[in-house]
PDB file of N, CA, C and O in Angstrom:
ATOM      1  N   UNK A   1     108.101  63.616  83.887  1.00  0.00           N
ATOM      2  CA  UNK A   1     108.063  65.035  83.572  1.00  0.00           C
ATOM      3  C   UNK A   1     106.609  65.461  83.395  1.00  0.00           C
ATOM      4  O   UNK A   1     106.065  64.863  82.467  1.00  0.00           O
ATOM      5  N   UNK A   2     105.635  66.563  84.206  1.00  0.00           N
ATOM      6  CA  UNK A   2     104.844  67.056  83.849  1.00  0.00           C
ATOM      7  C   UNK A   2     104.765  68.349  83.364  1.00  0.00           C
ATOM      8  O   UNK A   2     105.368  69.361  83.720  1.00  0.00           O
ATOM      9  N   UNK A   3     103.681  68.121  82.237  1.00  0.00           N
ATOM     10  CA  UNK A   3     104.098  69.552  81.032  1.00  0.00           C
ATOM     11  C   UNK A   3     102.786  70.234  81.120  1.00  0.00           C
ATOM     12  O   UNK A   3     101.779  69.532  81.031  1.00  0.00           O
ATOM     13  N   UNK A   4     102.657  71.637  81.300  1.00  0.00           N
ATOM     14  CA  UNK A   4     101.715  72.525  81.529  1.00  0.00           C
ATOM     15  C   UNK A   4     101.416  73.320  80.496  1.00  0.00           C
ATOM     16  O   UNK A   4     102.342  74.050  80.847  1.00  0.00           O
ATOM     17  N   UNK A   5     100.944  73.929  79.443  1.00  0.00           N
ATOM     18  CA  UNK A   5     100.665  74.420  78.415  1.00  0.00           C
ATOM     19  C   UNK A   5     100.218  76.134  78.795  1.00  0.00           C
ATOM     20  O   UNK A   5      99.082  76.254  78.335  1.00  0.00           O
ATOM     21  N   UNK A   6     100.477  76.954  79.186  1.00  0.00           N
ATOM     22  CA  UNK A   6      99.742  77.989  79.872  1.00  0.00           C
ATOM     23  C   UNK A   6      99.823  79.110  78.604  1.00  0.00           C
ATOM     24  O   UNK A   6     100.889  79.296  78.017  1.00  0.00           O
ATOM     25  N   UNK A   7      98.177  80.078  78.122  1.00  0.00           N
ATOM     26  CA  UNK A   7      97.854  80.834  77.303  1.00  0.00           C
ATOM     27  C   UNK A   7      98.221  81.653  78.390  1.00  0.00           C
ATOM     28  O   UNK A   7      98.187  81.468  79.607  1.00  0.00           O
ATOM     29  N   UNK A   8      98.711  82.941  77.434  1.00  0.00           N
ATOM     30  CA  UNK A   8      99.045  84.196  77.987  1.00  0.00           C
ATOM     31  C   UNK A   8      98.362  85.463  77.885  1.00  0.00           C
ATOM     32  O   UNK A   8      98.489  85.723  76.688  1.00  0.00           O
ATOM     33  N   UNK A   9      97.734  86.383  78.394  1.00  0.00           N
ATOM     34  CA  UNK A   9      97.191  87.624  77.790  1.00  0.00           C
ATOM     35  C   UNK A   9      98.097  88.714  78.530  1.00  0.00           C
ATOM     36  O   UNK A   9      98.207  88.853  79.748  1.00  0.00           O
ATOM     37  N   UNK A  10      98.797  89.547  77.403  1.00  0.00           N
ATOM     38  CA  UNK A  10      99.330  90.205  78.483  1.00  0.00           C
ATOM     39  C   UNK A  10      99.571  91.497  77.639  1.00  0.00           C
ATOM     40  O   UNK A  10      99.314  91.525  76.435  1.00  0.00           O
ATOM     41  N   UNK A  11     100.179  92.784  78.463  1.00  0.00           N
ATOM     42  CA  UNK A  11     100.356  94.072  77.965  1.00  0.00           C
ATOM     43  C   UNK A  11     100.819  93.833  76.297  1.00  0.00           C
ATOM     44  O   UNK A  11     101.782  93.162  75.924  1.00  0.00           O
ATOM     45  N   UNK A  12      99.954  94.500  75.518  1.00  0.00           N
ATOM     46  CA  UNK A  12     100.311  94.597  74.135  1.00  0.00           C
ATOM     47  C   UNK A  12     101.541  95.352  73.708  1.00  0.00           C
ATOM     48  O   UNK A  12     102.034  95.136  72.601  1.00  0.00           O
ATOM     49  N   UNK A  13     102.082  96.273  74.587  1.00  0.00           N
ATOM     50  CA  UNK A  13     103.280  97.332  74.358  1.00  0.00           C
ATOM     51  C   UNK A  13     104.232  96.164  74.886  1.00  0.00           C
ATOM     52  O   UNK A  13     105.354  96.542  74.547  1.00  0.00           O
ATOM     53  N   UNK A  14     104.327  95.279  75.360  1.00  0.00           N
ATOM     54  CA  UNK A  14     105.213  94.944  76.528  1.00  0.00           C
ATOM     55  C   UNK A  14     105.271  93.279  75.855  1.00  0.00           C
ATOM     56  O   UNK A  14     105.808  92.522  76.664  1.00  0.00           O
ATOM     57  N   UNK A  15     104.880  92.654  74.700  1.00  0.00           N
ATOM     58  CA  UNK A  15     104.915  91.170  74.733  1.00  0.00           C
ATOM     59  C   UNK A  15     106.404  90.966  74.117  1.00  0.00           C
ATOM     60  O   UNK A  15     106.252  89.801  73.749  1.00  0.00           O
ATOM     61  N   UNK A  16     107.879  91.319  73.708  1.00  0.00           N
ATOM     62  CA  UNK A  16     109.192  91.040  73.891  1.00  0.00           C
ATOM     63  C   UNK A  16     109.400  90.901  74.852  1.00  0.00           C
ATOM     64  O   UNK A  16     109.689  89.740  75.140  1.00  0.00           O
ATOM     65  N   UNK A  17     109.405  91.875  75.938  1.00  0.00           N
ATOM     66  CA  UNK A  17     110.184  92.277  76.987  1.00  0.00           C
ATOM     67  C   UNK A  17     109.368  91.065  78.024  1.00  0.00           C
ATOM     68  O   UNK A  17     110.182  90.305  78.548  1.00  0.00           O
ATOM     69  N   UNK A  18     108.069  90.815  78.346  1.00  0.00           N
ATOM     70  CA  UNK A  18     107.162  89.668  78.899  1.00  0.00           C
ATOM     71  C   UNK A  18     107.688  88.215  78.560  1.00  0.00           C
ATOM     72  O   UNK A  18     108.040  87.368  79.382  1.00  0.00           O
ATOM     73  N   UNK A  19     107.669  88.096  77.139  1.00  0.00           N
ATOM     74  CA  UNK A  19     108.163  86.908  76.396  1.00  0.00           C
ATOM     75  C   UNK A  19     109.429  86.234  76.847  1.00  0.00           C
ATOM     76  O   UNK A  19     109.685  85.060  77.116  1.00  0.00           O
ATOM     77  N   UNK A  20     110.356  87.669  76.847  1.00  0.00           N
ATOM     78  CA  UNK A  20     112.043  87.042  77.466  1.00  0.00           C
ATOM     79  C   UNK A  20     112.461  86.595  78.783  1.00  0.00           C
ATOM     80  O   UNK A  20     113.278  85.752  79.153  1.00  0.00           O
ATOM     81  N   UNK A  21     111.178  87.898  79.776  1.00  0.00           N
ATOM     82  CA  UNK A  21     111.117  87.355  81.080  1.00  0.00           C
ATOM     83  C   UNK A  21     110.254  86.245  81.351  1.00  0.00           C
ATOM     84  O   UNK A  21     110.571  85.620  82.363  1.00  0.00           O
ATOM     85  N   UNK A  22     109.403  85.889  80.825  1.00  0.00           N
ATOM     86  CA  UNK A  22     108.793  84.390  80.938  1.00  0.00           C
ATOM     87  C   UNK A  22     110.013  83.085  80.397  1.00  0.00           C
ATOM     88  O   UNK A  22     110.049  82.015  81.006  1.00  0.00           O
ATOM     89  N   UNK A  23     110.706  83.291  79.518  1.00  0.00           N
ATOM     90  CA  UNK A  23     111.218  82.293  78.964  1.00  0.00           C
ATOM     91  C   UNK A  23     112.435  82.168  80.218  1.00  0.00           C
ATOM     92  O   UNK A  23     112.417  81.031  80.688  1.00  0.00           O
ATOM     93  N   UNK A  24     113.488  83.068  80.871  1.00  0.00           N
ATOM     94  CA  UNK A  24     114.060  83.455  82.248  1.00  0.00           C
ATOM     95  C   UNK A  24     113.475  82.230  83.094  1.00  0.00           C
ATOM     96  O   UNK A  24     114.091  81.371  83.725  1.00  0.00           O
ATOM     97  N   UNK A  25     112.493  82.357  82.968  1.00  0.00           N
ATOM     98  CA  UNK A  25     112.043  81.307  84.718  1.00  0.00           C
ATOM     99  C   UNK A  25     112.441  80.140  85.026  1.00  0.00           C
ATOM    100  O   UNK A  25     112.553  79.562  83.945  1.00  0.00           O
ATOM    101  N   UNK A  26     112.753  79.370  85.925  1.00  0.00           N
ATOM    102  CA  UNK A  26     112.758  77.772  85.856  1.00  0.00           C
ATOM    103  C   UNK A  26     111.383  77.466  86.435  1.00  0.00           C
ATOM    104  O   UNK A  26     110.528  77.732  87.280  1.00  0.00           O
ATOM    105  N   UNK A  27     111.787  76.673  85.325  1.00  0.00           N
ATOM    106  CA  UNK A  27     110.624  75.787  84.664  1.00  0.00           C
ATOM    107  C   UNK A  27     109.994  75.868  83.521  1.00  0.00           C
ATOM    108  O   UNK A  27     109.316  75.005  82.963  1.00  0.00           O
ATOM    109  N   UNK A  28     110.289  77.147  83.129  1.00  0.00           N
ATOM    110  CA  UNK A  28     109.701  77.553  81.672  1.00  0.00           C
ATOM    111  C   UNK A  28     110.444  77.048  80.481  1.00  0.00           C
ATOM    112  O   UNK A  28     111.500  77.597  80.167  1.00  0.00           O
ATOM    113  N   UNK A  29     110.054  76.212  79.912  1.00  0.00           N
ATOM    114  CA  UNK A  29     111.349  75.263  78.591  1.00  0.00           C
ATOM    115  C   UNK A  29     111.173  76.541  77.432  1.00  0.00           C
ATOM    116  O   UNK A  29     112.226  76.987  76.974  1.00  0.00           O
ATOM    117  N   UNK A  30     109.882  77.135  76.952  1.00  0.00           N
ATOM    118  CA  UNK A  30     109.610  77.630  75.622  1.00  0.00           C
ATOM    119  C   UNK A  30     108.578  78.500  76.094  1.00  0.00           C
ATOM    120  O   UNK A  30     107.756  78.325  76.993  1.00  0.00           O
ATOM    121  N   UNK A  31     108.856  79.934  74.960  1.00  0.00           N
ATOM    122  CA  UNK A  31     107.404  80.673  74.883  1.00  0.00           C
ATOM    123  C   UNK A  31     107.497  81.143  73.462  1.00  0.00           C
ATOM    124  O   UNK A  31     108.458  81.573  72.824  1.00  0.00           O
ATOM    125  N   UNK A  32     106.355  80.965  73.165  1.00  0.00           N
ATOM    126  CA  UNK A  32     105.644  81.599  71.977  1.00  0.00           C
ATOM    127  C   UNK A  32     105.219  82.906  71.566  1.00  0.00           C
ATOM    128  O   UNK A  32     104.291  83.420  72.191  1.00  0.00           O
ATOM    129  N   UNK A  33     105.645  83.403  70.801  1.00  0.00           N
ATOM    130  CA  UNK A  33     104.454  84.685  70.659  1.00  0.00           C
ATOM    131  C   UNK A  33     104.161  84.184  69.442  1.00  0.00           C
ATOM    132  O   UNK A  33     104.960  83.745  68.614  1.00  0.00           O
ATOM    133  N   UNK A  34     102.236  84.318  69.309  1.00  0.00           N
ATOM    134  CA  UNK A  34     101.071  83.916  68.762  1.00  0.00           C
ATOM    135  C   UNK A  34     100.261  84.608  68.716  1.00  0.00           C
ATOM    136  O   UNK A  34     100.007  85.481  69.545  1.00  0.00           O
ATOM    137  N   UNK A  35      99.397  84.243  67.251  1.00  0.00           N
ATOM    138  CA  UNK A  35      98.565  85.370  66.652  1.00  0.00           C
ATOM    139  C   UNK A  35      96.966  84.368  67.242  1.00  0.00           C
ATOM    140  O   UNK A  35      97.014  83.140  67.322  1.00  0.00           O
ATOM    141  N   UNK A  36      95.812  85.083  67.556  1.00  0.00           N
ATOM    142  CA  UNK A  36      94.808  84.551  68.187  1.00  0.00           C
ATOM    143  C   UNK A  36      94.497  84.778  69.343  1.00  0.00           C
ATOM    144  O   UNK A  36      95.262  85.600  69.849  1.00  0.00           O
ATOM    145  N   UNK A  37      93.683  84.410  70.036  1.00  0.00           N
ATOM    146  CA  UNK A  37      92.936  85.058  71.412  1.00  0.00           C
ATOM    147  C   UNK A  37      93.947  85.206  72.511  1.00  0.00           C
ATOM    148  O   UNK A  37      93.471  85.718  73.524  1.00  0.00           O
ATOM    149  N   UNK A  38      95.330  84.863  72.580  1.00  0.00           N
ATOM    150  CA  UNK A  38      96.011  85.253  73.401  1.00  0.00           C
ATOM    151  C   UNK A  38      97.749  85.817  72.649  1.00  0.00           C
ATOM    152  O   UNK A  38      98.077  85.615  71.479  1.00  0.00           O
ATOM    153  N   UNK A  39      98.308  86.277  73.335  1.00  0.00           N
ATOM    154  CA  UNK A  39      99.332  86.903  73.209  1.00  0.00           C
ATOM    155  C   UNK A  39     100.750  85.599  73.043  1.00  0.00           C
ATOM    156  O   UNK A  39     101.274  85.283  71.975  1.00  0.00           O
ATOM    157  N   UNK A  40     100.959  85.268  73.860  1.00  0.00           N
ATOM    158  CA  UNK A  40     101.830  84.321  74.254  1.00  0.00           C
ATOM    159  C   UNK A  40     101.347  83.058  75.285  1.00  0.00           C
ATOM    160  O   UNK A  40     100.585  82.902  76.239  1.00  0.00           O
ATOM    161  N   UNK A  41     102.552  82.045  74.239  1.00  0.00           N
ATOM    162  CA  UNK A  41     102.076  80.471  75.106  1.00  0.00           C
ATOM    163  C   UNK A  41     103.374  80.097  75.787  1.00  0.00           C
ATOM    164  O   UNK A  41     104.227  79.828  74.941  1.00  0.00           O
ATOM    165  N   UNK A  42     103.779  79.996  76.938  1.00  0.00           N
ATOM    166  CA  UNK A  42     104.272  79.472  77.249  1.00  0.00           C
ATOM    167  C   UNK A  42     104.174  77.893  77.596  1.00  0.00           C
ATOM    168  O   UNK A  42     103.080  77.487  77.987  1.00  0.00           O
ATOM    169  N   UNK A  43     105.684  76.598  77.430  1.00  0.00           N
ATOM    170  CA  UNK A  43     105.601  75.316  77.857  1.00  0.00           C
ATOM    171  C   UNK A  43     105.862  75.494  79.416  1.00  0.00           C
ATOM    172  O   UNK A  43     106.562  76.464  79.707  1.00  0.00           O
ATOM    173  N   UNK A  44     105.479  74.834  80.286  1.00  0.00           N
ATOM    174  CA  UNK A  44     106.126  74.733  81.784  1.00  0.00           C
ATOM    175  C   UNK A  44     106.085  72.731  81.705  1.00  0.00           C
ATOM    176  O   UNK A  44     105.281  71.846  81.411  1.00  0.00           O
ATOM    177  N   UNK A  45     107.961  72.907  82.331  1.00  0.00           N
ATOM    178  CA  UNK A  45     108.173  71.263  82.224  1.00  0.00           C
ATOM    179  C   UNK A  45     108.716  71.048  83.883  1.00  0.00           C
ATOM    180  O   UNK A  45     109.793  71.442  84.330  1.00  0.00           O
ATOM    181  N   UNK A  46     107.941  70.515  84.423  1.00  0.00           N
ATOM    182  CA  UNK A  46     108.772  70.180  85.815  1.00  0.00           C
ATOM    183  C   UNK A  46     108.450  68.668  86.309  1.00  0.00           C
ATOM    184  O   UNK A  46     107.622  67.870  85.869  1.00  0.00           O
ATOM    185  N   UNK A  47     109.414  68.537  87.407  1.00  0.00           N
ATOM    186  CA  UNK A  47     109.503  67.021  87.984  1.00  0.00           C
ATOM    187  C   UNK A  47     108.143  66.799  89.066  1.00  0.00           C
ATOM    188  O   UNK A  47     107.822  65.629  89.274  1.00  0.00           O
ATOM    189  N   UNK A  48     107.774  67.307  89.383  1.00  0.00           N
ATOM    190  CA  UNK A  48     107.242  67.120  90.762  1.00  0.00           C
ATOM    191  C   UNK A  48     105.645  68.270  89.995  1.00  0.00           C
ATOM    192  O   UNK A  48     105.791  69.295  89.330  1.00  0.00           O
ATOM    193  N   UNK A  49     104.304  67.631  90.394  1.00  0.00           N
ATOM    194  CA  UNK A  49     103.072  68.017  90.369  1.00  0.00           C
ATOM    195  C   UNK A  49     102.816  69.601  91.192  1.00  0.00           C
ATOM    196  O   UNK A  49     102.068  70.506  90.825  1.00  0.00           O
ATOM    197  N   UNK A  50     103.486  69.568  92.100  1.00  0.00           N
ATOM    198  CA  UNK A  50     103.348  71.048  93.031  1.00  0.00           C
ATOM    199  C   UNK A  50     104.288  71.937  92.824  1.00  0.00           C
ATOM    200  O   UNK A  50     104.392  72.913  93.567  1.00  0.00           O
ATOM    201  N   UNK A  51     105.137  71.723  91.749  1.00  0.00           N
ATOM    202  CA  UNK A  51     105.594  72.718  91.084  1.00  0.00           C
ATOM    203  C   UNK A  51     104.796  73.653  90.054  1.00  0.00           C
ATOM    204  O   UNK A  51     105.109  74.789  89.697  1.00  0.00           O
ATOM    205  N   UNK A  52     103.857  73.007  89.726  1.00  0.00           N
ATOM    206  CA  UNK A  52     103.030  73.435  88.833  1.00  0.00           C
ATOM    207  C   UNK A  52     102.515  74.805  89.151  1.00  0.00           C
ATOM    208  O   UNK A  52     102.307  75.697  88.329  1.00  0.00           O
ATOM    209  N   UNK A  53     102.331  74.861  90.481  1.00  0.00           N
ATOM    210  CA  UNK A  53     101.508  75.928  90.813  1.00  0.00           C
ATOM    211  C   UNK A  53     102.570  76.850  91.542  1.00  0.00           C
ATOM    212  O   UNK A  53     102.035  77.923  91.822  1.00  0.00           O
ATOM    213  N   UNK A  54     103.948  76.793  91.960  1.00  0.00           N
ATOM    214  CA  UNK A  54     105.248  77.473  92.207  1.00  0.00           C
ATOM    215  C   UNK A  54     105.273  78.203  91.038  1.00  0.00           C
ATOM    216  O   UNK A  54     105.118  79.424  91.087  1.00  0.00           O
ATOM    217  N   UNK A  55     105.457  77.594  89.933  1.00  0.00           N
ATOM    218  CA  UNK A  55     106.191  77.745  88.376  1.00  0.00           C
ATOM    219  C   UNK A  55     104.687  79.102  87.936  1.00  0.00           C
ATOM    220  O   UNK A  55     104.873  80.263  88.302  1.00  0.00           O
ATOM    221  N   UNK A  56     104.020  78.921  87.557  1.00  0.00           N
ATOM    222  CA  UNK A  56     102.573  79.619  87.022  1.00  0.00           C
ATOM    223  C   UNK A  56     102.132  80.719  88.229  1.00  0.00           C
ATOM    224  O   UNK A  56     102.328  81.929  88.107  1.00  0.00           O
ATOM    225  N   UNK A  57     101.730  80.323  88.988  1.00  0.00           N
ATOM    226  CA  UNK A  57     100.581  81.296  90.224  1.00  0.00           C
ATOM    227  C   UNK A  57     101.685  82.059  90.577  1.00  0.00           C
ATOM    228  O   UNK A  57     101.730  83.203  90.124  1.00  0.00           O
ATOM    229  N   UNK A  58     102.747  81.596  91.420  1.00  0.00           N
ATOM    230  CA  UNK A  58     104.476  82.139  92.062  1.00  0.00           C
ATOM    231  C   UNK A  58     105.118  82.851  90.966  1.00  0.00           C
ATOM    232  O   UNK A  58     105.619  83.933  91.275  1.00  0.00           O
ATOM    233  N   UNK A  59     105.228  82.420  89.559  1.00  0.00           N
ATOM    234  CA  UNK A  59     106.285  83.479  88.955  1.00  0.00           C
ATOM    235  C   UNK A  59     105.834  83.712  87.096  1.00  0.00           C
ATOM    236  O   UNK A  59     106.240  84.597  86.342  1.00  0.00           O
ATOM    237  N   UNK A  60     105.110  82.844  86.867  1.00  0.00           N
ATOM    238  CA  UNK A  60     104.639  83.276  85.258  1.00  0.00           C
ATOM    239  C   UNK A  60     103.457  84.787  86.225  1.00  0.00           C
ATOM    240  O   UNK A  60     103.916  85.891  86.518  1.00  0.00           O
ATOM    241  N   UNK A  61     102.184  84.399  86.468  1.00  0.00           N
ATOM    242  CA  UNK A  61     101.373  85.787  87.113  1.00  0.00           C
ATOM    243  C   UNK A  61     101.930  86.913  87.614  1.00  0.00           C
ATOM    244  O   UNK A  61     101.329  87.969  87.814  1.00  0.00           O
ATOM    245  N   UNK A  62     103.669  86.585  87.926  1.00  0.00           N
ATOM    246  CA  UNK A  62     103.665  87.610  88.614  1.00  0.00           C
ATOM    247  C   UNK A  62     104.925  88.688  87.580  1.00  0.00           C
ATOM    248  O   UNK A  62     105.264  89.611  88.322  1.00  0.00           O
ATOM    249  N   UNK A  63     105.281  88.751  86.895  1.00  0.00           N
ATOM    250  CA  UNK A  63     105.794  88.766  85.792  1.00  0.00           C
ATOM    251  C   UNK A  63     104.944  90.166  85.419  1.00  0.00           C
ATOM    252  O   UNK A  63     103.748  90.010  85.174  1.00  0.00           O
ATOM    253  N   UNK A  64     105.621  91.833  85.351  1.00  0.00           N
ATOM    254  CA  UNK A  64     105.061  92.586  84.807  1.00  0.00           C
ATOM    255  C   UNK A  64     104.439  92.522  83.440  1.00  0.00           C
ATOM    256  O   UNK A  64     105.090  92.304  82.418  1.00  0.00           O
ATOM    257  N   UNK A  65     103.148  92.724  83.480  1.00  0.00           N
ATOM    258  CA  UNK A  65     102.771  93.211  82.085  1.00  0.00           C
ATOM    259  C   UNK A  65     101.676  91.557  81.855  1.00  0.00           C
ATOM    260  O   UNK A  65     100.525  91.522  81.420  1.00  0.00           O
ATOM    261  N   UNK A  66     102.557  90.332  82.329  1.00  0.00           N
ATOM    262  CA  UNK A  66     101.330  89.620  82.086  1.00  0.00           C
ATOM    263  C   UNK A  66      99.764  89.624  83.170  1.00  0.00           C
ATOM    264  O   UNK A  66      99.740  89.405  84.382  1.00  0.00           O
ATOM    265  N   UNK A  67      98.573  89.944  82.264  1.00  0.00           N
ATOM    266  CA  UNK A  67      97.380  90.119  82.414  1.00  0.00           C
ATOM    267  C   UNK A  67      96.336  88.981  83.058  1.00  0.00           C
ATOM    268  O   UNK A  67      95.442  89.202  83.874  1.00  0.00           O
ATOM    269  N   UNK A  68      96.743  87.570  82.397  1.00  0.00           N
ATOM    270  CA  UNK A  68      95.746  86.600  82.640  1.00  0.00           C
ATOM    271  C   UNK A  68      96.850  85.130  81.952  1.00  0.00           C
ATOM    272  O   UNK A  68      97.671  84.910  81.062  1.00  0.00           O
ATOM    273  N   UNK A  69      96.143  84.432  83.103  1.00  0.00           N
ATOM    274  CA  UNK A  69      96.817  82.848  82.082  1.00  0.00           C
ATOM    275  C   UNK A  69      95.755  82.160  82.126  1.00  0.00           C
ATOM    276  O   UNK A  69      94.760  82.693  82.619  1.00  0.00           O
ATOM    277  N   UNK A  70      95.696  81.173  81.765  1.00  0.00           N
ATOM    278  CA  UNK A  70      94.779  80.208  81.241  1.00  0.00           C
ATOM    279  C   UNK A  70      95.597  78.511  80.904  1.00  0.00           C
ATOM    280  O   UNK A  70      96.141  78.258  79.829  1.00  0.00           O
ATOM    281  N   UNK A  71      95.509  77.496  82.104  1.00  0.00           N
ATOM    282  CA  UNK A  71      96.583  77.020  82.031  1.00  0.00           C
ATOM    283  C   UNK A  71      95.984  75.234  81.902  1.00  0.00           C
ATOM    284  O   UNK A  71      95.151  74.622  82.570  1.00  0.00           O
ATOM    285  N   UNK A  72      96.713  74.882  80.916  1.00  0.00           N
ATOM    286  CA  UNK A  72      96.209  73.053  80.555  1.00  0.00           C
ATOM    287  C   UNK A  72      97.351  72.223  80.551  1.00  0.00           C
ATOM    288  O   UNK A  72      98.361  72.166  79.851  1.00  0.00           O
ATOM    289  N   UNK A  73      96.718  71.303  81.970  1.00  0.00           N
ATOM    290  CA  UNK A  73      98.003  70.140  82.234  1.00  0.00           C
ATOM    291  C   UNK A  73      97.875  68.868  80.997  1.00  0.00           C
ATOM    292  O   UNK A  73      96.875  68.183  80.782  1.00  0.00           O
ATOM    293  N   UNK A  74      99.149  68.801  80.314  1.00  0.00           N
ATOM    294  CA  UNK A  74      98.973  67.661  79.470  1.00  0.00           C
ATOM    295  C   UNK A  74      98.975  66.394  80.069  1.00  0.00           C
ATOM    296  O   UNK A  74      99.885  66.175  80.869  1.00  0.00           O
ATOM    297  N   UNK A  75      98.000  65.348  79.814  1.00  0.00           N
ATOM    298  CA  UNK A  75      98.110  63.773  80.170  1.00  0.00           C
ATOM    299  C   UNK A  75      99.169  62.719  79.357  1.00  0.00           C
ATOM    300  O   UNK A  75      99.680  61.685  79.787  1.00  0.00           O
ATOM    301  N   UNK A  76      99.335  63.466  77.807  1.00  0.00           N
ATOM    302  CA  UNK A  76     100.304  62.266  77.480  1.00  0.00           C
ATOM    303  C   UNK A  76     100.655  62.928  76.095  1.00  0.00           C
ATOM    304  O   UNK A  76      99.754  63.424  75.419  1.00  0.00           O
ATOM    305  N   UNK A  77     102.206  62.935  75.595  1.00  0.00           N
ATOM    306  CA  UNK A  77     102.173  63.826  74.649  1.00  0.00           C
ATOM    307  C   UNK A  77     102.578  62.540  73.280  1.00  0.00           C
ATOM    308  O   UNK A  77     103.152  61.453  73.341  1.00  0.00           O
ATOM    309  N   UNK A  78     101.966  63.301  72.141  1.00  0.00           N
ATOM    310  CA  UNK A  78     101.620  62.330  71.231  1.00  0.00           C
ATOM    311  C   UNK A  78     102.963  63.021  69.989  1.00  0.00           C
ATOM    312  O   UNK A  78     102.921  64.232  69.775  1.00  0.00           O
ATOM    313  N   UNK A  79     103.742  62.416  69.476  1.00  0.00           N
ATOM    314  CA  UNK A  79     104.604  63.124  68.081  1.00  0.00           C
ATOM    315  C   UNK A  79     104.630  62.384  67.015  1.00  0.00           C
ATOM    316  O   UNK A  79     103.882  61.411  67.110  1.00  0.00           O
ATOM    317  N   UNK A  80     105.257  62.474  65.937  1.00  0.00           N
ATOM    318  CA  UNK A  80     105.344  61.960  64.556  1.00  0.00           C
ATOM    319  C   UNK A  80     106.659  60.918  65.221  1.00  0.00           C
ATOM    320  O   UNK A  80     106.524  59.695  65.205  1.00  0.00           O
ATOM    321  N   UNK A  81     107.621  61.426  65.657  1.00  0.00           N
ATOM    322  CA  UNK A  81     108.869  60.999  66.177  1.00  0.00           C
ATOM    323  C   UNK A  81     108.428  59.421  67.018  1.00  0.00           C
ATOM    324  O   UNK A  81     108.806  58.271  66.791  1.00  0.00           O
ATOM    325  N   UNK A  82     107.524  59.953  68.001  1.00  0.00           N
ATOM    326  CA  UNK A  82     107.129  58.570  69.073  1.00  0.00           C
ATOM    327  C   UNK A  82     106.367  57.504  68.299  1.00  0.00           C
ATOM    328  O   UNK A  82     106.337  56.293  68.517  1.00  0.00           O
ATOM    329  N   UNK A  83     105.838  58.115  67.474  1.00  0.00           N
ATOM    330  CA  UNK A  83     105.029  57.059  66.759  1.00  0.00           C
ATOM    331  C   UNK A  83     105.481  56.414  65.581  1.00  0.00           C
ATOM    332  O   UNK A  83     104.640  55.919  64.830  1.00  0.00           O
ATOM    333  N   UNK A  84     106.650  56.351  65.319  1.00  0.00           N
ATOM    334  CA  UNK A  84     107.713  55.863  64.386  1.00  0.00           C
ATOM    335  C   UNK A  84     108.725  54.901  65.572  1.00  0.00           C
ATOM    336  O   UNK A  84     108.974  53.696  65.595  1.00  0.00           O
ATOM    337  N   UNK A  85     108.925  55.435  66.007  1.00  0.00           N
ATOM    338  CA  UNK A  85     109.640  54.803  67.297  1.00  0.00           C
ATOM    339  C   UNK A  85     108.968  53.458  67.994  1.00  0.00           C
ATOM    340  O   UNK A  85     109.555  52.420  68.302  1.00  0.00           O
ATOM    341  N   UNK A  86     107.728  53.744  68.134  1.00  0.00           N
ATOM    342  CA  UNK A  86     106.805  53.100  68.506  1.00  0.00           C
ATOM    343  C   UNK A  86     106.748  51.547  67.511  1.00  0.00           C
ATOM    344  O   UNK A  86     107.007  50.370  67.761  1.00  0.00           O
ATOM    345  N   UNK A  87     106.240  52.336  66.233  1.00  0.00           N
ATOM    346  CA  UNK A  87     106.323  51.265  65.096  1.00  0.00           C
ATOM    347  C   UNK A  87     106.984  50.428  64.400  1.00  0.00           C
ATOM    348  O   UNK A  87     106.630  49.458  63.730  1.00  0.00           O
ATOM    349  N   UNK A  88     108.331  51.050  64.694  1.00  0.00           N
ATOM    350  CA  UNK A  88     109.483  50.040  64.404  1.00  0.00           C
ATOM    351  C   UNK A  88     110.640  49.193  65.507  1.00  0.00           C
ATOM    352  O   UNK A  88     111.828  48.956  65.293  1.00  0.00           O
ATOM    353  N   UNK A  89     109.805  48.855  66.734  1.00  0.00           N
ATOM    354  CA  UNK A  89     110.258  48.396  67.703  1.00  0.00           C
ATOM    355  C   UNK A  89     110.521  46.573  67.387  1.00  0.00           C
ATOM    356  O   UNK A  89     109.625  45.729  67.424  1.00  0.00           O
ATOM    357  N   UNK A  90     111.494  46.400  67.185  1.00  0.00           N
ATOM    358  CA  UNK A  90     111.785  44.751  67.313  1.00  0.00           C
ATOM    359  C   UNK A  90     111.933  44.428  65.867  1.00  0.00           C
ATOM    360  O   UNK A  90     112.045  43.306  65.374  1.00  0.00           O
ATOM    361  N   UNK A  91     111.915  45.705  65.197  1.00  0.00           N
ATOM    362  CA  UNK A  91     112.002  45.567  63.127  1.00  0.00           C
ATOM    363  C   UNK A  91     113.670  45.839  63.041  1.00  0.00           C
ATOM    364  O   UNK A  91     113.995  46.838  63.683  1.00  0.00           O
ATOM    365  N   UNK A  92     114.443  45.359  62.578  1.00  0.00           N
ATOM    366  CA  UNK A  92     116.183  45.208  62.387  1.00  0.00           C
ATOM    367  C   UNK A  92     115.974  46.211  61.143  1.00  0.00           C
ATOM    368  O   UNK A  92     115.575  45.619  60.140  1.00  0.00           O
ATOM    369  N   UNK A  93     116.139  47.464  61.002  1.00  0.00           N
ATOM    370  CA  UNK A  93     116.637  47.976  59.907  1.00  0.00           C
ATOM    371  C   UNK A  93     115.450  49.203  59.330  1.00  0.00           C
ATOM    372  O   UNK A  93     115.423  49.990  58.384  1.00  0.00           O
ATOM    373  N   UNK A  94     114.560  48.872  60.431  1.00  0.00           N
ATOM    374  CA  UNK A  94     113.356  50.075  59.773  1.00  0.00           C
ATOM    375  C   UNK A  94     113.640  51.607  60.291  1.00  0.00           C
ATOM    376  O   UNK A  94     113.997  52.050  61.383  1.00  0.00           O
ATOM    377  N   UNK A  95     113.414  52.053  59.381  1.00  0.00           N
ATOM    378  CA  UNK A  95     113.863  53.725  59.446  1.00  0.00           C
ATOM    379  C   UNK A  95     112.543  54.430  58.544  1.00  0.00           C
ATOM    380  O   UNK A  95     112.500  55.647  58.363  1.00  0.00           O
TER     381      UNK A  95
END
């Protein structure tokens, strides 16, 4: 699974109505609305690397009202969850 992180800037009258149609797309798992230099974050989760640019350039940009993206491919995702998982591998009873 590759996961794309993309910042949003988009019409200030318009970030519900943007938000719901971004979250609509395939490929789009989650969007955010967030306080700070951008409006909304959307997750993009897909199978295949050249979706990346289907999913974002093809249908997040084109999406009335959004302005600009700004978009970061993740290399490896890190949680509290994996790293417990991680740590109690081959331990009978650790929780």
């Amino acid at each position: 699974m590759i996961t794309a992180i993309v910042l949003i800037d988009c019409a200030t009258d318009a970030i519900p109505e943007v938000a719901e149609a971004l979250a609509n797309l395939p490929g789009v798992s989650e969007v955010y609305s967030v306080a700070g230099h951008v409006d909304l974050i959307a997750m993009v989760r897909v199978r295949e690397f050249d979706e990346i640019a289907r999913v974002i350039a093809g249908s997040i940009s084109k999406v009335p009202g959004v302005l600009n993206t700004e978009s970061h491919i993740a290399f490896r995702a890190y949680s509290r969850h994996d790293l417990e998982e991680a740590f109690a591998i081959g331990l009978a009873g650790a929780d």
